[in-house]
N, C-alpha and C positions, 0 to 999 in steps of 0.2 A: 453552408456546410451541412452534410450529411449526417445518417446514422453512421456511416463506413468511418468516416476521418473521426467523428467521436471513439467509436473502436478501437482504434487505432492510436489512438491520442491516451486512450485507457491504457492499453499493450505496453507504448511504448515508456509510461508510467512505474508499470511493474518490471518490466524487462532494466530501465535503467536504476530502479533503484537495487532492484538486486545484483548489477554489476557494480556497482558504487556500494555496496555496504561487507559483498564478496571482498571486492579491491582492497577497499580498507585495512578488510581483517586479517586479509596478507599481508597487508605492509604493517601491522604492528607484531604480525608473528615472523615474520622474516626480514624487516630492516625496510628503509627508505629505498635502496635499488629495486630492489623486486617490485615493492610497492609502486615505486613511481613510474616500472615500466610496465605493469599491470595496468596501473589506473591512466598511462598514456595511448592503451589499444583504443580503436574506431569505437566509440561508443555510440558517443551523443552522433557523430556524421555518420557512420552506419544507421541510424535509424532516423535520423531526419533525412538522409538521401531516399531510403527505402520508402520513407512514406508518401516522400513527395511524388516517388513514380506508381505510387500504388491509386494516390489522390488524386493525381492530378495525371501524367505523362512519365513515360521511361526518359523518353527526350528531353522534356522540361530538368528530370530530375538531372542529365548527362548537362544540360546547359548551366544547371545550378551551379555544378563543380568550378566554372569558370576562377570564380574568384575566391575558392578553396584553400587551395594553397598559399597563397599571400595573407591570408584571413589566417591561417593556422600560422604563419611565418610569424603574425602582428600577437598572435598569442604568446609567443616566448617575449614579448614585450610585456605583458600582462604579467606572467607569471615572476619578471625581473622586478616588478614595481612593487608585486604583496612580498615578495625576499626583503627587498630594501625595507618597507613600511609595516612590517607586522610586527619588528621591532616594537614599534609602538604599540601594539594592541592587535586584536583579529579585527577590532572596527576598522581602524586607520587601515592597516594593509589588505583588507577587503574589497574597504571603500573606494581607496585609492587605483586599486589595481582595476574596479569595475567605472570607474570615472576613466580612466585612460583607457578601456576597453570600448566606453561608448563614443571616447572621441574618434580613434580610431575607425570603427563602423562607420560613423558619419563620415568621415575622410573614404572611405572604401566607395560608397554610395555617389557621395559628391564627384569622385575622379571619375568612375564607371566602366570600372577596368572591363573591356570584352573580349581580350587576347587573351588565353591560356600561357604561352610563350613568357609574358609581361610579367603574369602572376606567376609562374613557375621563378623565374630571374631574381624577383623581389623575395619571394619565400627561402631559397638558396640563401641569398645575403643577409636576412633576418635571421636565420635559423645558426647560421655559421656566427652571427653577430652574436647575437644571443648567448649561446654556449661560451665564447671565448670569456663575454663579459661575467657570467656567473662561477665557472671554471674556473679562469682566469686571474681574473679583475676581484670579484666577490669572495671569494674560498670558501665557499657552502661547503662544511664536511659533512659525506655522509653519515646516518645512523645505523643502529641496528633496531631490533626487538625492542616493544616497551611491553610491558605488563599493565593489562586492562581485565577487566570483570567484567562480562560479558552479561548483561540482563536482557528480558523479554523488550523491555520497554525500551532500552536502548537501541535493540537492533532495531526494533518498528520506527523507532523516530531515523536511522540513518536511510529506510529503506523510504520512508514516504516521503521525509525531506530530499533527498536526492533524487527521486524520482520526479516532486514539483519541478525540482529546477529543470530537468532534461524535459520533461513534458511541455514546461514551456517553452524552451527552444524547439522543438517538432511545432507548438502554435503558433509562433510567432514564422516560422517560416513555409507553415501551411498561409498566412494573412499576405504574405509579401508575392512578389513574381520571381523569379530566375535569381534573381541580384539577393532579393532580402532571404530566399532561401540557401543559398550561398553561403550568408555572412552567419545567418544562423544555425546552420548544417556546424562552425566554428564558434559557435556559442561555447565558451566553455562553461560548459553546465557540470562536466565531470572534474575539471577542476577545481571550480568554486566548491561542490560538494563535500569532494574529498580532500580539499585543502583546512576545510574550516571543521571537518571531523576527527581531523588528523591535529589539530592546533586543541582541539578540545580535548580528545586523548591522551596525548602524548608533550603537548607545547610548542612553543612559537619556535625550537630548534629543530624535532620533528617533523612540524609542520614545512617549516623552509628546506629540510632535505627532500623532503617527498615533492616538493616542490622543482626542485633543481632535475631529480629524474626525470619526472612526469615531463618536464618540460622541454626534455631531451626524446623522451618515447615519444609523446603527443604530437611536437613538433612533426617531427618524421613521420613517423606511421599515421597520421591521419591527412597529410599532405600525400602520400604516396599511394591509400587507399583513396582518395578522391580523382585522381589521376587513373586510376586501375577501373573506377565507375565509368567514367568518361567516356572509355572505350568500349565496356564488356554492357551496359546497358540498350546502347542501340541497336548492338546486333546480338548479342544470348538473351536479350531482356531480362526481369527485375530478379528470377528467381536466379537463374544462372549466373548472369550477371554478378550479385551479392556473393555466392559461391566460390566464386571466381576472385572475386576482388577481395574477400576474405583468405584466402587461401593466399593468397598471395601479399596479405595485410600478416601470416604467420611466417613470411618467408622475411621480409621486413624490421617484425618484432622479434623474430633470431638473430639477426643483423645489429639489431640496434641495442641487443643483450649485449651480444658478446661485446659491442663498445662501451658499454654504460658499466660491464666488469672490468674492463681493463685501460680506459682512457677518464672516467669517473672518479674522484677520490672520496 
């Protein structure tokens, strides 16, 4: 590894912890919808894709996407497991949800999904599964507003903690090939962040609303920004491309507003 991917590895440091400590402070001033479709935009995959074609290949980065979307699908699995288990405590439903997270990954690696088509089908039926069960099945109400006192020290610790976590997702899928940056590009790094800052905040009901949105944004819009890479990398390459696939990551997260106002409770 280079000076460049250290750079880069620094960047994408600071860039995600100030989206993660921003996110946050929406969703304590404006309620768990906002919040959780705030903290379900392209983060941590916006910049583990980018980096990977900055590091490595536009191409590689575009092969990455493959198993994207079913990787983000298996995330609305994660995020149902810390609802269920945080009951118990932020360990247990942490713990639990990053255990079934890693089983998961290894199931992803092991099968070796390399159709796009496969992973698209499978993300569709997780993502639908998902919602209905949480929705549904669960009745996560949402929240609103909580009142926090904002100190120096506090925001530094949301910004550097959350940036470790995404920084290691950008490492770990600079270490892999196509596959392990794939699964990592769906690391939830902006999840785990901002679930267990939201749980410290505000409490384990809080924390499982913001939880129930995010899982409905994330889901989608980072499945649908992967799919938008795929195409606009190979032929605008990295800069346009990103351009492009964000621009079209806000046309997306309008979409999946006006659902999460009006099919959300």
């Amino acid at each position: 590894m280079d000076s460049t991917f250290y750079f880069h590895l620094g960047l994408s440091f600071v860039v995600g912890g100030l989206w993660v400590t921003i996110s946050t402070i929406i969703a304590e001033k404006y309620g768990s919808k906002i919040g959780g479709l705030i903290g379900g935009l392209p983060s941590t995959a916006a910049v583990a894709l980018l980096f990977i074609g900055i590091t490595q290949t536009p191409l590689i980065a575009s092969e990455s996407t493959t198993i994207v979307p079913i990787a983000q699908g298996l995330n609305g699995i994660f995020m149902i497991v810390f609802i269920l288990f945080s009951r118990r405590g932020l360990v247990a439903g942490m713990g639990c949800a990053l255990l079934v997270w890693s089983l998961q990954a290894t199931f992803l690696v092991l099968t070796g999904i390399h159709d796009l088509w496969i992973s698209i089908f499978g993300w569709m039926l997780l993502v639908s599964g998902s919602y209905i069960i949480v929705e549904k099945v669960m009745h996560i109400p949402s929240r609103g507003s909580v009142s926090v006192r904002y100190s120096r020290s506090q925001i530094l610790f949301r910004a550097i903690f959350s940036g470790a976590v995404i920084s290691f997702a950008v490492f770990m899928g600079r270490m892999g090939g196509p596959m392990f940056g794939g699964i990592f590009a769906t690391f939830p790094g902006m999840f785990i962040s901002t679930l267990i800052i939201t749980y410290l905040s505000g409490g384990s009901d809080f924390s499982r609303a913001i939880a129930k949105s995010m899982m409905v944004s994330g889901t989608v819009n980072v499945g649908f920004y992967a799919i938008a890479i795929r195409y606009t990398y190979p032929i605008m390459g990295l800069l346009f491309g990103t351009i492009v696939a964000l621009l079209f990551s806000c046309l997306t997260g309008y979409a999946t507003y006006l659902f999460i106002s009006k099919k959300v409770a």
